[in-house]
The first five atom37 places (N, CA, C, CB, O) and aatype in JSON, in Angstrom:
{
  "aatype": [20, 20, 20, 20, 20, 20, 20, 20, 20, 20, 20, 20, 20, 20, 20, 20, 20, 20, 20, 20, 20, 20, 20, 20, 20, 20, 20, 20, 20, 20, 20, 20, 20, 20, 20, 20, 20, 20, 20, 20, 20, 20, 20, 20, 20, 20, 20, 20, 20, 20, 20, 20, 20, 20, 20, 20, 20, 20, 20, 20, 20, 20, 20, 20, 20, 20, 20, 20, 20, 20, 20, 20, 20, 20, 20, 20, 20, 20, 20, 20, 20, 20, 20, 20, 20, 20, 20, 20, 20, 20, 20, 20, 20, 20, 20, 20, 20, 20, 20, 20, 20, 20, 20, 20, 20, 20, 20, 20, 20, 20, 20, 20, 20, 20, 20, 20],
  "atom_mask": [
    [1, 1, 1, 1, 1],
    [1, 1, 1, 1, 1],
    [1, 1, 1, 1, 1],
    [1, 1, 1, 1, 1],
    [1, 1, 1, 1, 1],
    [1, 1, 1, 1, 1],
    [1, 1, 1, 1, 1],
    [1, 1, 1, 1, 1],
    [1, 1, 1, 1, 1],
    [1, 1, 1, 1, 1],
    [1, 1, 1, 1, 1],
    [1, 1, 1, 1, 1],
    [1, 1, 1, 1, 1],
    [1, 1, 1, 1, 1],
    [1, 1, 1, 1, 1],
    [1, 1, 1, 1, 1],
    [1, 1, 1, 1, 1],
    [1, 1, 1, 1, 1],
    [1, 1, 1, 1, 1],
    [1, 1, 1, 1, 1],
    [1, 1, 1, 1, 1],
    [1, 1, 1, 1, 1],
    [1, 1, 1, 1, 1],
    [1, 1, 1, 1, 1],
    [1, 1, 1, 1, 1],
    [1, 1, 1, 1, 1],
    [1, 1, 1, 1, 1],
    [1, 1, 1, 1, 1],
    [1, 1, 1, 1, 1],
    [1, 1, 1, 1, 1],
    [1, 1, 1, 1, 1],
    [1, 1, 1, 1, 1],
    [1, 1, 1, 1, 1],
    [1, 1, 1, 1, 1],
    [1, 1, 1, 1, 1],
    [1, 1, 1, 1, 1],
    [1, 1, 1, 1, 1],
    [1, 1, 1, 1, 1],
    [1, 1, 1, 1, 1],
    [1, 1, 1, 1, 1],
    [1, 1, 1, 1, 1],
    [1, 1, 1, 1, 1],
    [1, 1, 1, 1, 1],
    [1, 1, 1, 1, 1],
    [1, 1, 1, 1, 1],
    [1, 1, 1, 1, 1],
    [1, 1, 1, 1, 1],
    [1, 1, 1, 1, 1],
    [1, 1, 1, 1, 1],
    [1, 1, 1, 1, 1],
    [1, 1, 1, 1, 1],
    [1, 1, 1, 1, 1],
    [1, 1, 1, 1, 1],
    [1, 1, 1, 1, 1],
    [1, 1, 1, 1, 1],
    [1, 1, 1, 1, 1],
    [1, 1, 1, 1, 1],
    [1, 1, 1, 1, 1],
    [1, 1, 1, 1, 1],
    [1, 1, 1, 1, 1],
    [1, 1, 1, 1, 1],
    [1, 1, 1, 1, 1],
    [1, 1, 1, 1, 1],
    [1, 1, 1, 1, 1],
    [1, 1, 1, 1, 1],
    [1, 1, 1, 1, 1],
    [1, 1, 1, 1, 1],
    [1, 1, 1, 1, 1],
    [1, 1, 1, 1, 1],
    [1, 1, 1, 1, 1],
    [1, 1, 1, 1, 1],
    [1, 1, 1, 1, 1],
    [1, 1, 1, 1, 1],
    [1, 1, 1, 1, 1],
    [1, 1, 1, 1, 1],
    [1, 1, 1, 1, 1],
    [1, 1, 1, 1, 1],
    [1, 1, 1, 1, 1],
    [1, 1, 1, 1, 1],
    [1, 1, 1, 1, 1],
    [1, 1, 1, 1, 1],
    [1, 1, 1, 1, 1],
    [1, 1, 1, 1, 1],
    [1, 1, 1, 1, 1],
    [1, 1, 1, 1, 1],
    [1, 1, 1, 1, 1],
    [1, 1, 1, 1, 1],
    [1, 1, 1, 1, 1],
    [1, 1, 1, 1, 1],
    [1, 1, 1, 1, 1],
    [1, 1, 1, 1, 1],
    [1, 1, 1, 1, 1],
    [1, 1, 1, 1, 1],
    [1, 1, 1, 1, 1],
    [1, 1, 1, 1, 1],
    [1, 1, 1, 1, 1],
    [1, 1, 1, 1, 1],
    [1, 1, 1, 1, 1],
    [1, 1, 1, 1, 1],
    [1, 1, 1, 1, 1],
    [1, 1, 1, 1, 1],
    [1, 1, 1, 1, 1],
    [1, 1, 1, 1, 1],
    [1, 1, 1, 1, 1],
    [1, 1, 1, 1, 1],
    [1, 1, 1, 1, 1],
    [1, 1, 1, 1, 1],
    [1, 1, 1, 1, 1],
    [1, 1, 1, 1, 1],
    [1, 1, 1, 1, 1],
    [1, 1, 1, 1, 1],
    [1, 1, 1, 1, 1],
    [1, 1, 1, 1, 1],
    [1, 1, 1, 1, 1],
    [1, 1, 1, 1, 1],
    [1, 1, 1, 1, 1]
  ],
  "atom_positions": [
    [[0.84, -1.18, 0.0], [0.0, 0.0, 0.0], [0.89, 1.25, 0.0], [-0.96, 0.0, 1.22], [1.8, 1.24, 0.82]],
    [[0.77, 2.25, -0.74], [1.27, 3.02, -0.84], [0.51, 4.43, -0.32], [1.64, 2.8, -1.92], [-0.69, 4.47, -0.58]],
    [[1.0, 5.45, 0.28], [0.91, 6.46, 1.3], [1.53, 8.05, 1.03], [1.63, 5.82, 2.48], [2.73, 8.2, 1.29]],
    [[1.03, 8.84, 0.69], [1.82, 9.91, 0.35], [0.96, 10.84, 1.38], [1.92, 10.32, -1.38], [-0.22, 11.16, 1.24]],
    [[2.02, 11.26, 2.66], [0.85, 12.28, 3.94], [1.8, 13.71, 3.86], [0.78, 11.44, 6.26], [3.03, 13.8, 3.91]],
    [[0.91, 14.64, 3.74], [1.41, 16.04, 3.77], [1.1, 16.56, 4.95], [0.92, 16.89, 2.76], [-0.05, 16.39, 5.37]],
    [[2.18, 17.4, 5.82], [1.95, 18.07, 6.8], [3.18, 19.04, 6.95], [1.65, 17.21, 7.89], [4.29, 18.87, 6.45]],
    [[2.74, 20.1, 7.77], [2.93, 21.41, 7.8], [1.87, 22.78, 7.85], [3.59, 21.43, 6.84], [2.19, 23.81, 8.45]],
    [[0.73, 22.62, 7.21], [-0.08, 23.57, 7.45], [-0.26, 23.67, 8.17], [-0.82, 23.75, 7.14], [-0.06, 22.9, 9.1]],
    [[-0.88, 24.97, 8.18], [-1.85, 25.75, 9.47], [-1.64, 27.23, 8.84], [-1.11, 25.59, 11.49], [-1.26, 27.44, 7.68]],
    [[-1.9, 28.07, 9.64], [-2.53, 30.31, 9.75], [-1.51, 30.5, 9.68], [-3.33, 31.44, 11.25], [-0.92, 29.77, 10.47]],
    [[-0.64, 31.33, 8.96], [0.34, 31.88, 9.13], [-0.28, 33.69, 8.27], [1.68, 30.78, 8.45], [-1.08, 33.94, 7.37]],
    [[0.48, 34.42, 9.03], [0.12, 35.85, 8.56], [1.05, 36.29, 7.4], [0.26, 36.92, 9.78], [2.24, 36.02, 7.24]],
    [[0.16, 37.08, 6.55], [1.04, 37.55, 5.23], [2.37, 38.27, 5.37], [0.22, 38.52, 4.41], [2.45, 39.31, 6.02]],
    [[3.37, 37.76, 4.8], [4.48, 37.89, 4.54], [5.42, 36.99, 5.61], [4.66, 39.29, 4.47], [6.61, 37.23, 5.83]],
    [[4.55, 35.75, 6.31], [5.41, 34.45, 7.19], [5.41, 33.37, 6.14], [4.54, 33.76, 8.79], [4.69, 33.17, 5.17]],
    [[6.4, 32.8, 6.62], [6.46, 31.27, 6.12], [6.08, 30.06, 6.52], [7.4, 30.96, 6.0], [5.92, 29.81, 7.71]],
    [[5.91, 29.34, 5.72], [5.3, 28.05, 6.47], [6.4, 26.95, 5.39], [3.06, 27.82, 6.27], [6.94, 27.36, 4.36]],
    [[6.52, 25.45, 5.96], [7.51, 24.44, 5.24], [6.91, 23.38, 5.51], [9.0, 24.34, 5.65], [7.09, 22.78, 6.57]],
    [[5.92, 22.91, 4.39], [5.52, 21.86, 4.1], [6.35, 20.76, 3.8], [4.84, 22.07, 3.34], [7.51, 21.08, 3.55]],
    [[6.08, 19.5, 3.76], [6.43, 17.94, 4.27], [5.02, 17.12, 3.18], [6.16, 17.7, 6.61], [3.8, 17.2, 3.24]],
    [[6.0, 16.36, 2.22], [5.13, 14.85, 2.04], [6.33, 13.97, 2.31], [4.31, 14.46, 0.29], [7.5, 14.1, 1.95]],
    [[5.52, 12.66, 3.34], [6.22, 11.53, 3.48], [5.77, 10.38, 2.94], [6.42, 11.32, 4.61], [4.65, 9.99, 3.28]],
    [[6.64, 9.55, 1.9], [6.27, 8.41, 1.34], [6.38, 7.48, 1.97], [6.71, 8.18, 0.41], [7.36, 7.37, 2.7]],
    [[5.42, 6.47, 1.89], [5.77, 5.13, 2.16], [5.42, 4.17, 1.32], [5.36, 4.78, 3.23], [5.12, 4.39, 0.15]],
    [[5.42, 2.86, 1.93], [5.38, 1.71, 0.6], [5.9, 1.7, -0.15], [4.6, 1.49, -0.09], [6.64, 2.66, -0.34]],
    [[5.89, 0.34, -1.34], [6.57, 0.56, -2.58], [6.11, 1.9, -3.63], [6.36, -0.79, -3.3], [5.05, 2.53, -3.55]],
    [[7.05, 2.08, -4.48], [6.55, 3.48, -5.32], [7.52, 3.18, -6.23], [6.63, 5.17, -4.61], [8.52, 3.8, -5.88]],
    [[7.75, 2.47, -7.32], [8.57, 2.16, -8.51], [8.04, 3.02, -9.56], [8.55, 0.66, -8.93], [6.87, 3.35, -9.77]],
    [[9.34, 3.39, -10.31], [9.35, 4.06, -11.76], [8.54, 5.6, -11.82], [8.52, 2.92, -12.88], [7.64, 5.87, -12.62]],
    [[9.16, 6.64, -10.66], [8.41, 8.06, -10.44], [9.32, 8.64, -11.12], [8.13, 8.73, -8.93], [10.47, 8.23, -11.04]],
    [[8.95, 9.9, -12.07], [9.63, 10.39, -12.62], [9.25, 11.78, -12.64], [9.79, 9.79, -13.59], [9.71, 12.55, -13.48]],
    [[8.42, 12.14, -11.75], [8.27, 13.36, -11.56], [7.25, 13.27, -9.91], [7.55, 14.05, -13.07], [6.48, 12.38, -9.56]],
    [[7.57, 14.36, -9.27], [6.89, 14.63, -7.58], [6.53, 16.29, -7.94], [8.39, 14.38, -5.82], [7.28, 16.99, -8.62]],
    [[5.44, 16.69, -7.45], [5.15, 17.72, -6.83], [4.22, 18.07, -6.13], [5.21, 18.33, -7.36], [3.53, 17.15, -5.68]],
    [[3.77, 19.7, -5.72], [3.08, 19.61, -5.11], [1.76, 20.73, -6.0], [3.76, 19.8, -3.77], [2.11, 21.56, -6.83]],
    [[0.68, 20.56, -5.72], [-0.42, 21.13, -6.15], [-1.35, 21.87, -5.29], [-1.02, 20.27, -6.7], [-1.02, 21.5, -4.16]],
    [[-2.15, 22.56, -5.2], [-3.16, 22.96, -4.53], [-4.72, 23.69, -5.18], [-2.45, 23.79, -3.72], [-5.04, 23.95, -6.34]],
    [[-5.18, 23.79, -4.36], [-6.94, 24.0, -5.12], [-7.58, 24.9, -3.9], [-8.15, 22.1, -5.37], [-7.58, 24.41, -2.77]],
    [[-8.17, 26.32, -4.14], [-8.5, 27.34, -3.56], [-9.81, 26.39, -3.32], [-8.43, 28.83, -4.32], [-9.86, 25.18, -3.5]],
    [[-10.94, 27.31, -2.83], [-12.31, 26.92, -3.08], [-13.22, 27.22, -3.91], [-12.84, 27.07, -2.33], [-13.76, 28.13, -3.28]],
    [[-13.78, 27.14, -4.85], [-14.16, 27.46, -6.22], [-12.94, 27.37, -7.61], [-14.69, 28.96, -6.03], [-13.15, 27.75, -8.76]],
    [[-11.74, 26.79, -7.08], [-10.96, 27.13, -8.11], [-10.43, 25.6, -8.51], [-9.8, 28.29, -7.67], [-10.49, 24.55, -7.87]],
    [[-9.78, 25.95, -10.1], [-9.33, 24.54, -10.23], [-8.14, 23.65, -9.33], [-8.92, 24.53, -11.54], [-8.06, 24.19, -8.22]],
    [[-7.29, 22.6, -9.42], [-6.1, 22.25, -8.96], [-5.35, 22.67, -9.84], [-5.9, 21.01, -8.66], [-5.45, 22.47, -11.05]],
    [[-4.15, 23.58, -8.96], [-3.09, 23.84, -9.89], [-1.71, 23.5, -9.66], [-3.07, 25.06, -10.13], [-1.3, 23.29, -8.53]],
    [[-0.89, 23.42, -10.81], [0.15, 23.05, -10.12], [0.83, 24.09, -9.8], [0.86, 22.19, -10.67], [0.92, 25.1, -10.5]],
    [[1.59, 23.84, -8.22], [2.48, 24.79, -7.62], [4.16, 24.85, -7.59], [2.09, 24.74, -6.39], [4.7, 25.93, -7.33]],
    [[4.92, 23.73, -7.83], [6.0, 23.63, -7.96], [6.43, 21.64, -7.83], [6.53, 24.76, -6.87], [6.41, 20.8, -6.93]],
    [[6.78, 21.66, -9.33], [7.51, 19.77, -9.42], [9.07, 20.25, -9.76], [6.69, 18.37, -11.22], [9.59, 21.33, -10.04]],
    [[9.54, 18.81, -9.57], [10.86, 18.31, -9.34], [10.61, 16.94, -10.21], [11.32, 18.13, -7.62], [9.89, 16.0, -9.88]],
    [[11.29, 17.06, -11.25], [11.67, 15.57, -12.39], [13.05, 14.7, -11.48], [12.5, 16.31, -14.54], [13.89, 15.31, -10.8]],
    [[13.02, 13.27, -11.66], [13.95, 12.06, -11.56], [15.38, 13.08, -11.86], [13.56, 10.59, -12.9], [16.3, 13.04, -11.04]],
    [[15.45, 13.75, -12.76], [16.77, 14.37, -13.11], [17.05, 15.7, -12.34], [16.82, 14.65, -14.65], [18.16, 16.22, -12.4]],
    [[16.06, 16.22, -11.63], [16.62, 17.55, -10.73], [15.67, 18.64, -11.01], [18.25, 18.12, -11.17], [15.26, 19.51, -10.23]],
    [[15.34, 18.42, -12.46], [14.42, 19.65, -12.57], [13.41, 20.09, -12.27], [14.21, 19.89, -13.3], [12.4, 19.38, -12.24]],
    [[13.4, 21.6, -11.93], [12.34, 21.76, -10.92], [12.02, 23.25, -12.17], [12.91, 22.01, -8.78], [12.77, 23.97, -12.83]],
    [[10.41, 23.13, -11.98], [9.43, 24.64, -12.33], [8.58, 25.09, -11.51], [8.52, 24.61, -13.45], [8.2, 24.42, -10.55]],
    [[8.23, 26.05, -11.7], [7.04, 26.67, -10.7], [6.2, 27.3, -11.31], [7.41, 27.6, -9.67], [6.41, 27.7, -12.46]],
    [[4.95, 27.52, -10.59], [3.87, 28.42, -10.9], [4.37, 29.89, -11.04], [2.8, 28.3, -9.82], [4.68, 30.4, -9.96]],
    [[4.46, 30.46, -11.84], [4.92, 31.83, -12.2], [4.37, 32.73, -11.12], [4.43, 32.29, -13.67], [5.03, 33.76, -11.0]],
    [[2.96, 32.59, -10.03], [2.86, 33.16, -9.32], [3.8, 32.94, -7.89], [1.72, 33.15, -9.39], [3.68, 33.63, -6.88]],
    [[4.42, 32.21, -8.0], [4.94, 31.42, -6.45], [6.57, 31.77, -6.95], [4.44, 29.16, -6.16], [7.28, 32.01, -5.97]],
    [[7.22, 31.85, -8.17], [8.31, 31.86, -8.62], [9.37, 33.04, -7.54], [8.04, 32.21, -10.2], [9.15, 34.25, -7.6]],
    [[10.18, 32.61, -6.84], [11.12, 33.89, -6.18], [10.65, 33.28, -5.03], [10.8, 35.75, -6.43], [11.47, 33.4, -4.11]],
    [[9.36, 32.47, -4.63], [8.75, 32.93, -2.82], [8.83, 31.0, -2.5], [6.25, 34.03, -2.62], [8.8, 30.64, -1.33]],
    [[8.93, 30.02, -3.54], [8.99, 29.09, -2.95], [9.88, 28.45, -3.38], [8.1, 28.6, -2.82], [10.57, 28.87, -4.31]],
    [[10.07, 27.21, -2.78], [11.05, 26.42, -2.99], [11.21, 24.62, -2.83], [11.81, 27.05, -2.26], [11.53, 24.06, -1.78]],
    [[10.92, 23.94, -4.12], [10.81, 22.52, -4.07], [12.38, 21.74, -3.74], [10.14, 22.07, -5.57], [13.35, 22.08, -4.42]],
    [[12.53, 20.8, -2.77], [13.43, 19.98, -2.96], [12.99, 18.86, -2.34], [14.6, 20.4, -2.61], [11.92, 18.86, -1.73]],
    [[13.81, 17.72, -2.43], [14.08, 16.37, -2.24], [14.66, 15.98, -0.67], [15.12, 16.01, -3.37], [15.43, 16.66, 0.01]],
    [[14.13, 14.87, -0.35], [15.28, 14.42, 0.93], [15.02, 12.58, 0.72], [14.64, 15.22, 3.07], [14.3, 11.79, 1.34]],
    [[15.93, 12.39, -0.36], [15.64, 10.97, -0.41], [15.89, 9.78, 0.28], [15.94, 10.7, -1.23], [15.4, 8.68, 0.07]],
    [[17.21, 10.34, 1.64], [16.9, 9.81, 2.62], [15.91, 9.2, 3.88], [17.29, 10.17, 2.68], [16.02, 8.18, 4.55]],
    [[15.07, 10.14, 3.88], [14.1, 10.33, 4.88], [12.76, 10.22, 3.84], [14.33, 11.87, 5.8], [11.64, 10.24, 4.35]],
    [[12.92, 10.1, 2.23], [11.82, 9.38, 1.87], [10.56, 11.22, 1.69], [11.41, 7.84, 3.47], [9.41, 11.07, 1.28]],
    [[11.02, 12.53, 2.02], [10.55, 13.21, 1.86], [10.36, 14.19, 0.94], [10.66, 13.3, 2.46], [11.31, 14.59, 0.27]],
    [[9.17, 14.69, 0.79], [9.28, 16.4, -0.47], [8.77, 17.84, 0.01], [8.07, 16.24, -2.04], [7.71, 18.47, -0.07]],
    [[10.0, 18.04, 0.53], [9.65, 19.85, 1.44], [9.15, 20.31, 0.47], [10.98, 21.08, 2.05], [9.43, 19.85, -0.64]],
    [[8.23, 21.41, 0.63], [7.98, 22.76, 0.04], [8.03, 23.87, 1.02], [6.65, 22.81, -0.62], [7.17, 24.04, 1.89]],
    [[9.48, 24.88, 0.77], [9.42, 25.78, 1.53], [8.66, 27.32, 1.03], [10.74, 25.81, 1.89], [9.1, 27.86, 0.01]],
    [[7.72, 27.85, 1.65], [7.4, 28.55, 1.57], [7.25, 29.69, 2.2], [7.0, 28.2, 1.34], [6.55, 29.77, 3.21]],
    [[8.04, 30.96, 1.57], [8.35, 32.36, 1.89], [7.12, 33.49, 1.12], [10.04, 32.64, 1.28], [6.3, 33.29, 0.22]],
    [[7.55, 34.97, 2.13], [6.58, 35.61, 1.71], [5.27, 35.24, 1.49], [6.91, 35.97, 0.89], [4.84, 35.57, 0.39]],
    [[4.63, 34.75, 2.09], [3.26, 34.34, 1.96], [1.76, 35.31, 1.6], [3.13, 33.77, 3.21], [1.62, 36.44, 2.07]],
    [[1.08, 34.87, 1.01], [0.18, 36.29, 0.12], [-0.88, 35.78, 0.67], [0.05, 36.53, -1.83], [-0.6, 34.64, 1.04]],
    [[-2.25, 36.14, 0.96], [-3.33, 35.71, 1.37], [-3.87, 34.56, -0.23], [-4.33, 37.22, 1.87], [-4.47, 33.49, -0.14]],
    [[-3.46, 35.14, -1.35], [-3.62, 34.25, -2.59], [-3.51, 32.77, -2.53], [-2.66, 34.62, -3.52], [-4.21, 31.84, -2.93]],
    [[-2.14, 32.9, -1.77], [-1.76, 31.05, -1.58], [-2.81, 30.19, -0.64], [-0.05, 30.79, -0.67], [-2.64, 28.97, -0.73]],
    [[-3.67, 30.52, 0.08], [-4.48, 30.39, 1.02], [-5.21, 29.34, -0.42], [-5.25, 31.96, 1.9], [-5.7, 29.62, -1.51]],
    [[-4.85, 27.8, 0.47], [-5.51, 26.65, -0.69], [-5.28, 25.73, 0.12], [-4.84, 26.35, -2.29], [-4.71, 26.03, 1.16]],
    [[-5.72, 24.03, -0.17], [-5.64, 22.58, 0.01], [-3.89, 22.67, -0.73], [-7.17, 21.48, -0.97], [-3.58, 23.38, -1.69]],
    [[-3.23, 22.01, -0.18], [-1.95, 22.03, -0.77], [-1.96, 20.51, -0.92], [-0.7, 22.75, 0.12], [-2.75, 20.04, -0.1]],
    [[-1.37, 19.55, -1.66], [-1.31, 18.06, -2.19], [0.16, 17.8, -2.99], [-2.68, 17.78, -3.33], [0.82, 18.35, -3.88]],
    [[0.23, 16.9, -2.34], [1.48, 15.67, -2.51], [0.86, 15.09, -4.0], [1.52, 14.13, -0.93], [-0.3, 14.7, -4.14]],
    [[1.75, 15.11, -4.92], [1.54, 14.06, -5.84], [3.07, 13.68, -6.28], [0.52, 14.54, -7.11], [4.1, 14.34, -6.16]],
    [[2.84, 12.34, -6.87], [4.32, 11.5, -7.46], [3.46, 11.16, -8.77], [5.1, 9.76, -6.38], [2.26, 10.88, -8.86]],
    [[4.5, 11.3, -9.81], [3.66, 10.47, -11.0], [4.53, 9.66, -11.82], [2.87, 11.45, -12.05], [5.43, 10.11, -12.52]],
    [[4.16, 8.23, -11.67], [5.1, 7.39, -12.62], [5.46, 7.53, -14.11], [4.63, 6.23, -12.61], [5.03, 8.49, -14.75]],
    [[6.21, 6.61, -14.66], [6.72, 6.86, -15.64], [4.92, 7.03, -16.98], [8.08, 5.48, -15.78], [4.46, 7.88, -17.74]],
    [[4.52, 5.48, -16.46], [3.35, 5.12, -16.71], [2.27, 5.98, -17.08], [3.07, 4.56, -15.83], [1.54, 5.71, -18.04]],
    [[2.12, 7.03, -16.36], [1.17, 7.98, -15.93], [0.17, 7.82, -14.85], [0.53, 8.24, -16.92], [-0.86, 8.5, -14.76]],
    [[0.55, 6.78, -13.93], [-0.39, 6.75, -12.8], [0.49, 7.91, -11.98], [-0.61, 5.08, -11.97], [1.67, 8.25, -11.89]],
    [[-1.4, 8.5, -11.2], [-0.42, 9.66, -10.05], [-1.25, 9.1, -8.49], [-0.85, 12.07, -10.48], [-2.38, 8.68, -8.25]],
    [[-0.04, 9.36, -7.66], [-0.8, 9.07, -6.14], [-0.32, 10.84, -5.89], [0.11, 7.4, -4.71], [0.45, 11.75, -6.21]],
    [[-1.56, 10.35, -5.01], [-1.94, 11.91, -4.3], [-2.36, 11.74, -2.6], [-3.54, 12.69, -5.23], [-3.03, 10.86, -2.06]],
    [[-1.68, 12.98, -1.99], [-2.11, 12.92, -0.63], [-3.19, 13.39, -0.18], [-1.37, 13.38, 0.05], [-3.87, 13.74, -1.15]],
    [[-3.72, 13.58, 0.78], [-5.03, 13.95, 1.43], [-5.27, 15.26, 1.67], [-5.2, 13.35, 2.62], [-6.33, 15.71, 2.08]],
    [[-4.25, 15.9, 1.41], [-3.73, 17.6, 1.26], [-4.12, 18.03, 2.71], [-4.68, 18.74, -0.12], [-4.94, 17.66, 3.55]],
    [[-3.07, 19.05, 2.59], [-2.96, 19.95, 4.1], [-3.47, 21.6, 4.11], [-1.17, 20.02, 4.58], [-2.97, 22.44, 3.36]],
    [[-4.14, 21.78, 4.72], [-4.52, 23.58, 4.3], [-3.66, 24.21, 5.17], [-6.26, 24.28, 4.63], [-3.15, 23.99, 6.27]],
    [[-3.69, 25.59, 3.81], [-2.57, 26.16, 3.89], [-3.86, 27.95, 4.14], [-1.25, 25.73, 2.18], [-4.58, 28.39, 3.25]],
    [[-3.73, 28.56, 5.57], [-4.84, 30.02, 5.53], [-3.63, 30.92, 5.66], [-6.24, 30.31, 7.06], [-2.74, 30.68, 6.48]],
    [[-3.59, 32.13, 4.71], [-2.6, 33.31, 5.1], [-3.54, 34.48, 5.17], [-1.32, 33.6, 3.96], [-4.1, 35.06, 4.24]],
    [[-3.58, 34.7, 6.31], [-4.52, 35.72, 7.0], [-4.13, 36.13, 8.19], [-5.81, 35.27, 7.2], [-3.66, 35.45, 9.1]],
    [[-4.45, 37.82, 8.13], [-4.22, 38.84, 9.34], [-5.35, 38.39, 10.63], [-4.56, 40.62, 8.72], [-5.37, 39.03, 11.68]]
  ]
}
């Protein structure tokens, strides 16, 4: 069985940071891309910042400068650090891995409120 749990959310006030956490478990063969996504309320899922098998990482042009995707393949984890915080980012934030295949696992997402 495979497990992808995100944590780190909670309130943080505009212009704090917060550093999100997905931890994998189980088997998970042939991923060739991880990131993370999120979905306002009324809005679609978007993507917020992936990391490819080879290093490469993009971002949402709105998040570009304020966040930051990396790896800890020791500990099996995928930080998202997040700076400058806008009341905008205020969303469900989600873990996804997607195989070579095109299957994607997804986590149960963590909310993320940036408010005074």
């Amino acid at each position: 069985q495979v497990q992808l749990v995100e944590s780190g959310g909670g309130l943080v006030q505009p212009g704090g940071s917060l550093r999100l956490s997905c931890a994998a478990s189980g088997s998970i063969f042939s991923v060739n891309a991880m990131a993370w996504y999120r979905q306002a309320p009324g809005k679609e899922r978007e993507l917020v910042a992936a990391i490819t098998s080879s290093g490469n990482t993009n971002y949402a042009d709105s998040v570009k400068g304020r966040f930051t995707i990396s790896r800890d393949n020791a500990k099996r984890m995928l930080p998202l650090q997040m700076n400058s915080l806008k009341p905008e980012d205020t969303a469900v934030y989600y873990c996804n891995f997607r195989r070579l295949d095109g299957f994607n696992y997804w986590g149960q997402g963590t909310q993320v409120t940036v408010s005074s």
